[in-house]
N, C-alpha and C positions, 0 to 999 in steps of 0.2 A: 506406663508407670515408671516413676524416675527412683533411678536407684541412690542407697543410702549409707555413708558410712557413721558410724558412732568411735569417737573417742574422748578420753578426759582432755580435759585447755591443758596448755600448757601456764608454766611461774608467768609468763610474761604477759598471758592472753589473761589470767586470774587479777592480775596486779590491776589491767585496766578492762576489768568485767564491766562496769556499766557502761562503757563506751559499746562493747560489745554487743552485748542486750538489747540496747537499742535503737540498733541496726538491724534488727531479726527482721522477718516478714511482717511481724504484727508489730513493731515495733517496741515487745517488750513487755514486762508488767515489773510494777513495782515491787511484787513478791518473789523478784529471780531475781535482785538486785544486789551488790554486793552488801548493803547494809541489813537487809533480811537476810543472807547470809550468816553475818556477824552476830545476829539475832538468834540464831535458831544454831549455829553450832554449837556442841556442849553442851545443849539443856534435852540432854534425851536422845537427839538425831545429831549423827557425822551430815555432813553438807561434801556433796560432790559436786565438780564441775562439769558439764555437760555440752561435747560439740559433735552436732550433728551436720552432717555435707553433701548435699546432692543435688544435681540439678543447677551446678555453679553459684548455690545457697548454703550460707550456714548460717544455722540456728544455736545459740548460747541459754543452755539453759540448766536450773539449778534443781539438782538430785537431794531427795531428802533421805539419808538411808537410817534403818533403823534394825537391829536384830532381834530374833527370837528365839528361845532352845526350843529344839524339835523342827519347829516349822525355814529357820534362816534368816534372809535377808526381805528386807521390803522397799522396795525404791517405789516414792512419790516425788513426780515430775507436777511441785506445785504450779497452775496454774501455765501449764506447757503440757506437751512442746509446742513451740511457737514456729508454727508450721504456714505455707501461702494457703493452702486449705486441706479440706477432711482427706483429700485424695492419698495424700500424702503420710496420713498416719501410718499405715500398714506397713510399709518399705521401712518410715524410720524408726517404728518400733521392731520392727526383722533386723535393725542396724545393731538396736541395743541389747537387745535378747543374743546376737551374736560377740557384743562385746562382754558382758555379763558372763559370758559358757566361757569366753576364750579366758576370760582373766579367774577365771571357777571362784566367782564372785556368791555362791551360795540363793541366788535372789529366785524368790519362790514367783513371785508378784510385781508385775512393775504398774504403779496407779499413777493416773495423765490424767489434767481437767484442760483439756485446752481451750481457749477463747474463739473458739469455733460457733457461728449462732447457728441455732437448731434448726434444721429444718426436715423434711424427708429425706431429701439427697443425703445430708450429711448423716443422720442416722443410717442406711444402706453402707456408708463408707465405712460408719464405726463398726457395723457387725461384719463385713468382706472383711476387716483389720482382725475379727474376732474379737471386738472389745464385749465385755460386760459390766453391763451398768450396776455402779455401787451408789451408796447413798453420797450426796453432795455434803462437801465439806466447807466454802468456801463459801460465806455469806452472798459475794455478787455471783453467784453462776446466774442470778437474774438482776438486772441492776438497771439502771437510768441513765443513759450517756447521750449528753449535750454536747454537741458542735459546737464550739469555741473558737473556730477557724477565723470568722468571720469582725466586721468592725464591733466594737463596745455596742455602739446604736443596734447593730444588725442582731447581733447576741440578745441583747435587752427585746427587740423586737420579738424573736421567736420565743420566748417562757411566753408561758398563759398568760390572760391577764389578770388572775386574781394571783399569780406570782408578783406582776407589776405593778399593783394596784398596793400589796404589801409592804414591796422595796417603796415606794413613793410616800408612804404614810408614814411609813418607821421614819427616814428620814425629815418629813416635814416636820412631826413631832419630836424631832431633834433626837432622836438616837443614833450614836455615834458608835463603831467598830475599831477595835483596838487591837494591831497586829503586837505580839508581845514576844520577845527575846525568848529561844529555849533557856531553860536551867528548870532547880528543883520546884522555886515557886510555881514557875508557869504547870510544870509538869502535875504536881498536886492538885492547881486549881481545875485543871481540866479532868481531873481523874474524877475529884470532890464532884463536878456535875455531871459526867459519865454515869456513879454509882448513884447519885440522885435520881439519873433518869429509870438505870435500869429498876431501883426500890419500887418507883410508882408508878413504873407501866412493866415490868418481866419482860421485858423483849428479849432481849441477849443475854448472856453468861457473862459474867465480866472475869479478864483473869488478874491477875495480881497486878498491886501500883509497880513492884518490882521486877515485869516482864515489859509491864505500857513505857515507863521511865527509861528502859534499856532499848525499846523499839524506837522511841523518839529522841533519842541520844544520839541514837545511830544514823538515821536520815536526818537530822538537823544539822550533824556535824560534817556530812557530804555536800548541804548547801540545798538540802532536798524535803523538809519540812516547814509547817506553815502552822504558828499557831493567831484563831481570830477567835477576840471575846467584846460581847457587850456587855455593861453593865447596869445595872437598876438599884438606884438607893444606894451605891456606893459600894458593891458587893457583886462579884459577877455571876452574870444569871444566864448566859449561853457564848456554848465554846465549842471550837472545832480545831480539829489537826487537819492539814490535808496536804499531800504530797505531789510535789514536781519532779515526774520521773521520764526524760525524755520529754516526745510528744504529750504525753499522757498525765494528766491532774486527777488524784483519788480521793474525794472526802474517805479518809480513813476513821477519823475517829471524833463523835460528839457527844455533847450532853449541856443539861439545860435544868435549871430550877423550875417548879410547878407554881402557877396560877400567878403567873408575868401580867402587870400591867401594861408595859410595851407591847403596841402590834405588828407583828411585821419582825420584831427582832430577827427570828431566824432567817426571813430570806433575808433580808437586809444581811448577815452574817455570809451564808452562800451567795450574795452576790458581791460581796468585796473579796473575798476568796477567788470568786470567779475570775474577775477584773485583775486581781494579781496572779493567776497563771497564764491567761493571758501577755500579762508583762513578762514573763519568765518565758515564752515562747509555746505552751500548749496549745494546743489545736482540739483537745477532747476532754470534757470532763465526766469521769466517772461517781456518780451518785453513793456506788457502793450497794448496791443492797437492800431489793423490793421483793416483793412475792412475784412469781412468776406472773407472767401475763395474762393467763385464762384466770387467776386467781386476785388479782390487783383489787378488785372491786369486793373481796370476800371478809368480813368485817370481823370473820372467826381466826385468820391468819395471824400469827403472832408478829407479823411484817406490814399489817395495816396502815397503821399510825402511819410510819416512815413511809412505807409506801406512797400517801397518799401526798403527803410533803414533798417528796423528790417528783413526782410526777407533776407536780406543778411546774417544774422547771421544763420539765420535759416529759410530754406524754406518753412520749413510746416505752413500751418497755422491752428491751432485749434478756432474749434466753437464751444464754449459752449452753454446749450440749451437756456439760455438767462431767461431773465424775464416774470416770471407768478403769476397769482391773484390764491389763495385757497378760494373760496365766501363763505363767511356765513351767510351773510345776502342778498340773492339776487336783492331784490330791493334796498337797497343800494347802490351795488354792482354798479347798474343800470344807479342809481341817478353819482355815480362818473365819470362813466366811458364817459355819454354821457352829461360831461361839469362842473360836478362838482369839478375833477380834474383840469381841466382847469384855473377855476375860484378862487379856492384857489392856485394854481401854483401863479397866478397874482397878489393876493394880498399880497399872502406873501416875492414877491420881490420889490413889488413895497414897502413892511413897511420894509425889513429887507436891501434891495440893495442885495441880498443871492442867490444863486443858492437852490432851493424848496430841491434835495434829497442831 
């Protein structure tokens, strides 16, 4: 077992965070990024910097801290830590439970989703670490990720072929994909069919234009977002965000007018997105966000639809091990789980109008 220390970056290692990031083991997520940072400090959570050492490794990763009376502090390691694998958690969360006591940081709770895929082994390793499993927060803890490693041809070759069959049509019947400059216009139009989509199918919660606007503000202005729309009739009818972070390309964010004469628009859409992180140097494209695998095919999951769309690109579906609590303070722990969570979820949306993580 390799041993582990935890401490905060320093000004210098913060200044150039996404170089840092990733270089981790996994090479990073777009949610430990410095522009998710910039996002998410101020609006409810302090944002800590997080370096972890061992094993002639270090891992950079971004602490979400949040307080409460009574119960203290709650640190969530979004989408981390970014670890070489499951073995590894137990030592470096002992790193940060010792850094936590030494600095009498108050933290009852430290919650980790790491990009670990599930399997028995790595279950065995989360419970030896003592993790306990909470509900997942984080749309992709089951998701679709395409290897993009490979030539254009080689890529185009592995999607299905009713993936291929759709890019070939849309484009024969002349629909055309338009990558369009950030600012407020573009910002609006993609929101305007985001809340289109979610009105006619309730898939997801949508949170405000003035949280998504500040999200894509922030990775645009790093050189790190991507906005693609088509349009029909002169009016645009499907849009996507998607992010080049590192290795790593994330459809983060779409939406789409109902009852398109276009066929194919959408793949056609993800696959010039595709083709330009490609150009950008990714190697993996993340789908973002399907029903778990045993459930893919389940027509009662509010992640169908989607589901059933990104698996076109790519069949498999990955399950990462999803969200777990590190307890340090047991009864606390206790206190959260059986309502106190709950209870502050409530209040903090009914003061903010905010989505709590």
């Amino acid at each position: 077992m390799r041993e582990f220390t935890a401490r905060f970056a320093t000004a210098e290692e913060i200044e150039n965070w996404d170089k840092h990031v990733t270089a981790n083991p996994n090479g990073g997520n777009m949610l430990q990024s410095a522009a998710y940072a910039s996002v998410k400090n101020g609006s409810g959570w302090k944002v800590r910097f997080l370096v972890l050492e061992g094993g002639g490794n270090s891992s950079y990763n971004l602490v979400l801290e949040k307080s409460f009376p009574v119960l203290g502090r709650l640190w969530y390691l979004i989408k981390g830590p970014d670890l070489a694998g499951a073995a590894d958690l137990g030592p470096a969360l002992e790193a940060c439970a010792r850094l936590v006591r030494g600095r009498r940081l108050n933290v009852f709770t430290i919650k980790v989703e790491p990009d670990i895929i599930d399997s028995d082994d790595a279950r065995r390793e989360l419970a030896a670490a003592n993790l306990a499993k909470a509900p997942n927060i984080q749309s992709n803890d089951s998701t679709a990720l395409l290897d993009i490693s490979g030539t254009e041809e080689e890529v185009f070759k592995a999607v299905s072929s009713r993936a291929r069959n759709a890019i070939r049509r849309a484009e024969r019947e002349g629909c055309q994909v338009v990558r369009q400059e950030h600012g407020p216009e573009t910002y609006r139009t993609l929101y305007d069919l985001m809340a289109n989509t979610v009105s006619a199918k309730g898939s997801m919660p949508l949170r405000s234009y003035d949280y998504y606007a500040r999200f894509w503000d922030e990775f645009c202005n790093r050189g790190q977002g991507n906005f693609f729309f088509t349009y029909e009739d002169g009016k645009p009818s499907v849009g996507a965000f998607v992010i080049n972070y590192g290795a790593k390309a994330t459809y983060k964010d779409g939406g789409s007018t109902q009852n398109r004469k276009q066929y194919g628009d959408s793949h056609l859409v993800q696959w010039t997105a595709i083709k330009r992180m490609q150009e950008l140097g990714c190697t993996e494209y993340d789908f973002c966000g399907t029903p778990p695998a045993e459930r893919i095919k389940d027509k009662a999951h509010n992640l169908y639809g989607m589901g059933m769309f990104k698996t076109s690109f790519t069949k498999t579906v990955t399950d990462f091990v999803g969200c777990h609590d590190y307890v340090l303070s047991p009864l606390r722990h206790r206190l959260w789980v059986n309502g106190g969570e709950k209870v502050f979820r409530r209040i903090e949306t009914a003061r903010t109008g905010q989505q709590f993580y």
